[in-house]
Structures are given as C-alpha cells and as structure tokens.
N, C-alpha and C positions, 0 to 999 in steps of 0.2 A: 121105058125111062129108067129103069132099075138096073139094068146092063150097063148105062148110059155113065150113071153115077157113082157103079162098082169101077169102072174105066178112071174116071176121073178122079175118083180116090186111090186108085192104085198107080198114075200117074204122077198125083200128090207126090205121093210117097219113095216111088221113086227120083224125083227129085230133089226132096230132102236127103235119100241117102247121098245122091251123088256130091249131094254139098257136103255132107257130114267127110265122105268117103277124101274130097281135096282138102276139108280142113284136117284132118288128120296125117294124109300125105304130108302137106304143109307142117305139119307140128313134127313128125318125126325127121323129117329135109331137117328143121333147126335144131333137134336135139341131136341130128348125128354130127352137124356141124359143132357146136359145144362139145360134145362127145371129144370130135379131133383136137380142138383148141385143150382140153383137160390133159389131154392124153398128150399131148404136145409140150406144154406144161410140168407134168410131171417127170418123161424124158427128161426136160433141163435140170430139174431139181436132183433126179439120177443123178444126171453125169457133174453136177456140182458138187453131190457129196463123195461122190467117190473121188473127188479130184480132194476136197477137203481132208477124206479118209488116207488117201496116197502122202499128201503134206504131213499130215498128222505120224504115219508111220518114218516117215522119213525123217523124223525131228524138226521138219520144220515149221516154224512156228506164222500162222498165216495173218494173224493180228501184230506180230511183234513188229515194234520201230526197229528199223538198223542203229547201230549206235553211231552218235554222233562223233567226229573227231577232233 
C-alpha cells in the first residue's frame, strides 16, 4: 500500500505542475502580446516626435493659425 500512495502523490503532483506549467504559458502568451501593443505604441510616439522635431526646425509652427485675410 505504501508504493500505492507514493504513486498517487507523485501523480498529484504532477498534475498540478502541468496546470501551473499552461497557466504560466498562458500569462507570458499575454504579456508578450502587451509587450507588442507597448512597443507599437511607442513606435508611434517616435515617429510623432520626430515629425514634431523636423517642424520645429523648420520654423514651422505646428499649433499656429494661418492668418486670416
């Protein structure tokens, strides 16, 4: 019986890991997905300031009205 019970605890246990092992899969699957959306994100924000920076040297002004006639 003592074999029996070592068996079945060490089955236990292995099926917790394998749960532990897909929730984890699982948790890092979403954080690489956020990962890309940041990273995607920040891209834009790049290339807006350098689009701001290029205006800026240029003299031209990216908030100004045109004047009216």
């Amino acid at each position: 019986m003592m074999h029996e019970d070592r068996l079945v605890e060490i089955e236990t246990r292995i099926a917790f890991q394998e749960d532990l092992l897909q929730e984890l899969n699982k948790t890092i699957y979403e954080q690489q997905k956020k990962i890309a959306r940041l990273e995607a994100i920040c891209n834009s924000l790049i290339d807006h300031v350098k689009d701001l920076s290029e205006a800026a040297a240029e003299g031209v002004a990216t908030n100004e009205r045109p004047p009216h006639y």
